[in-house]
N, C-alpha and C positions, 0 to 999 in steps of 0.2 A: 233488605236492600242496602243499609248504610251498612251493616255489619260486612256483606261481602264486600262493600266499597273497601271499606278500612281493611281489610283483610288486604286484597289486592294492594294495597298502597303500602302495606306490611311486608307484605312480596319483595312489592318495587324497589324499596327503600335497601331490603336484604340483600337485591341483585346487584343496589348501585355500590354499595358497602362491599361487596366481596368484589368486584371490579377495580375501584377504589385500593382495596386490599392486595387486590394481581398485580397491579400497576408498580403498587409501593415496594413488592417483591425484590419485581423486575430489577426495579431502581437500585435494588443491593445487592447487583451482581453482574459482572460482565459475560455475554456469551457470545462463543465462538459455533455460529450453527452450519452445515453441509447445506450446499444445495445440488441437487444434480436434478438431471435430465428436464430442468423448467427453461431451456433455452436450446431447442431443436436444432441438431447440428453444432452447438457452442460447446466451452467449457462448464465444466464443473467446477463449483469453491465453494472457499471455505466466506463467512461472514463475519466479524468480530461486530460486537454493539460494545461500546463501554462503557464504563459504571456511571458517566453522567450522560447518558444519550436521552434519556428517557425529559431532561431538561433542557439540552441544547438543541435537539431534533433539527429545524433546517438550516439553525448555525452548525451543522456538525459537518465538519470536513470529511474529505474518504484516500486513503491508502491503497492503491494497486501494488501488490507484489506479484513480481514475476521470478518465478525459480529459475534456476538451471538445469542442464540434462539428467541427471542423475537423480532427479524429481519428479521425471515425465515417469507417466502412463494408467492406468486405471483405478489406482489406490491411492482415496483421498488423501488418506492418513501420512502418506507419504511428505506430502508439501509442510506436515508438521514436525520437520525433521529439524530445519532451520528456516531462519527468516524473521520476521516482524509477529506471529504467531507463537512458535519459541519463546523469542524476546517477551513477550508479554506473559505468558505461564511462569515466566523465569522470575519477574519482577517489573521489566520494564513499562511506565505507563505512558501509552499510548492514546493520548483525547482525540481519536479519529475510528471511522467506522474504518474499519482494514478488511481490503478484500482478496483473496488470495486464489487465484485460478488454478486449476492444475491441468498441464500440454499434455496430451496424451502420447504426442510422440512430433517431431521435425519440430519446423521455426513456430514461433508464436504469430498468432495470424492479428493484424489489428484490427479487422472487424469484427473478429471475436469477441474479443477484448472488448470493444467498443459496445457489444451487446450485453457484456455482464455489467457493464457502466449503465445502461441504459435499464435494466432491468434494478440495479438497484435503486436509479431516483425514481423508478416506479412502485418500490415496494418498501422504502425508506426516506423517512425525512434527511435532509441535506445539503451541503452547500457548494452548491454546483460550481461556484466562481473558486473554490479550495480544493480540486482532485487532485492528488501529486501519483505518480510513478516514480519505481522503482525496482530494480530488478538487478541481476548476478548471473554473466556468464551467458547462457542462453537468452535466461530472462533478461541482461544488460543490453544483448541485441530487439530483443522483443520490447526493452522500455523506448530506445531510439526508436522504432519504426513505427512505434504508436503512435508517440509525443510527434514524429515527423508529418504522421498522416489526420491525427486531430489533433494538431496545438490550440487551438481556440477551446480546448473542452478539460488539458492541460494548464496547472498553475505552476508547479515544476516538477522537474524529471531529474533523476539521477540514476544514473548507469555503470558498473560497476565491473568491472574488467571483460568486458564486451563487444560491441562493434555496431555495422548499421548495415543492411541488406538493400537503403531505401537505394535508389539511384538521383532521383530531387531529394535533396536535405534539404532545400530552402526553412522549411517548413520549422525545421529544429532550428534556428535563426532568431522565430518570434518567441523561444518559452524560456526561461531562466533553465540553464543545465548544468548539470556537475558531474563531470564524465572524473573517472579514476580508476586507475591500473597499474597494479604491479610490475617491475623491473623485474622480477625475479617470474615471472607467468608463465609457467610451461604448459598450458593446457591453452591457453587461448593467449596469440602474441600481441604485445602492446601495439605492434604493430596497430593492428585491427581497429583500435581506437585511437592512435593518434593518424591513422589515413581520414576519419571521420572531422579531427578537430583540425588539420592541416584546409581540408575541404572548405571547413565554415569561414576560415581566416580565408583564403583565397577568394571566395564570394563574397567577403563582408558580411558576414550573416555569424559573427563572434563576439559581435556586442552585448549579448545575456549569456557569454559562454564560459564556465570555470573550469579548469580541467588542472589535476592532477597527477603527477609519476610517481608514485611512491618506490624510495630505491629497496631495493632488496626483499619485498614482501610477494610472496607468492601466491595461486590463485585463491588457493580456500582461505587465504590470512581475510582478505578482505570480505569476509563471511560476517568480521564481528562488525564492519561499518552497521550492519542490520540491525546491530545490537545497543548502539550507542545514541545518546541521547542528544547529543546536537547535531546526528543524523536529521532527526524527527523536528528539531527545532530549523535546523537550517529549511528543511520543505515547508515546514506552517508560515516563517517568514514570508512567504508570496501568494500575492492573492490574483487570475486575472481580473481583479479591477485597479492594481497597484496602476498607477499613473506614468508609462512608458514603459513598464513590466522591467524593471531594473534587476538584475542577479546578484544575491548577498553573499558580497565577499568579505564580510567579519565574521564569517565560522569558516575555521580550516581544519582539516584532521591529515595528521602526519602520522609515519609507519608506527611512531612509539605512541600514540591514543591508541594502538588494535590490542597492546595488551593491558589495558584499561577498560576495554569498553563494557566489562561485565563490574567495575567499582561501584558508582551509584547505584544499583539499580538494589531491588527490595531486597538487602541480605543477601543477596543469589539463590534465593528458595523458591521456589514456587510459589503463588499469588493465591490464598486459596477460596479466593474471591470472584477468580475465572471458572465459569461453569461452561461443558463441551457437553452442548445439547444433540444428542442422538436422532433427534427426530430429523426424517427428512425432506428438507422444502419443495 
């Protein structure tokens, strides 16, 4: 009888030790996992956890990126072309759970959207008062119509040579924004985005609003903003609990940061510390 005791407690001890041991794994390595078809009717994405997650858990902030058209359609692998996923394989660190949807085709819907947010505080520790948005192009439209129709779940947004479909903007009024677009934009006119920021001044609804013309920088230039690191610094800046939700305008980037934004980051090599887990959730 005691010996089987001690046996079992031999067990126990083995299971908590190799647990113990998964855990410690986990901890020395970032990974980027798929998730598809666990949100009926939604998108599909990508997940990032990074290398200090496993310590920060519900202090850990979270990243939405929204791609552009030439990102849409069935093939995850696709959204890994460019964006905050790149950036991190590349070098750049990222202290945020980054989550990356992929449109399968037309605008980005923000209920969608809003259910890959809600699936992840269900299956990730987090910190719900730190979501920022971000997006390019289609996804710049699709970050305004989010941030327009849940600002309260928004700490900030920035939108990147894009526009807004909403017909109420009030709503983009209450979240710290950084709208920016290229002079030089032949695929999507600045137009589009300065009707959005004209808008918010006319309502009074410009008081958290930064916005940008960059002269002569054309669409895809503004692909490296994704890549640069007071990108990332300027969205951690804001929490909704900041105390009148103020917009930080001591980070600027100008057309001559876009051929910089890959300097800092690890070497420019690859991270070989990012593991792209196959499995899928």
């Amino acid at each position: 009888m005691i010996y089987a005791l001690h046996s079992k407690m031999k067990q126990l001890l083995l299971v908590c030790m190799m647990l113990c041991y998964s855990q410690y794994l986990l901890a020395q390595y970032d990974f980027i996992r798929p998730v598809k078809d666990s949100i009926p009717g939604g998108y599909n994405f990508w997940v990032y956890t990074p290398l200090d997650y496993y310590y920060t858990l519900e202090n850990t902030p979270v990243i939405i990126f929204l791609h552009g058209q030439s990102l849409c359609g069935n093939d995850l692998n696709k959204v890994r072309r460019y964006g905050p996923l790149d950036a991190i394989v590349k070098g750049r660190q990222i202290d945020a759970l980054v989550i990356v949807p992929q449109n399968p085709g037309g605008s980005w819907n923000p209920y969608k959207i809003n259910q890959v947010l809600e699936w992840t505080k269900n299956n990730y520790s987090m910190d719900s008062t730190r979501v920022y948005v971000i997006g390019m192009s289609l996804g710049g439209y699709g970050t305004l119509d989010f941030t327009g129709t849940y600002p309260n779940k928004v700490a900030a947004a920035m939108a990147l040579c894009g526009g807004c479909t909403l017909k109420d903007k009030t709503g983009l009024g209450k979240v710290p924004l950084w709208i920016i677009h290229g002079t030089a934009d032949r695929a999507v006119s600045i137009k589009e985005s300065k009707v959005v920021v004209d808008e918010l001044k006319q309502t009074n609804n410009d008081k958290r609003l930064k916005f940008d013309w960059l002269k002569g920088a054309s669409h895809g230039a503004l692909a490296r903003i994704l890549y640069m690191n007071k990108t990332y610094e300027w969205l951690f800046s804001h929490s909704i609990l900041d105390n009148g939700r103020p917009v930080n305008n001591d980070i600027d980037i100008v057309k001559s940061d876009l051929s910089k934004a890959y300097q800092d980051m690890i070497s420019g090599s690859p991270d070989p510390e990012v593991v792209y887990d196959k499995t899928i959730y």
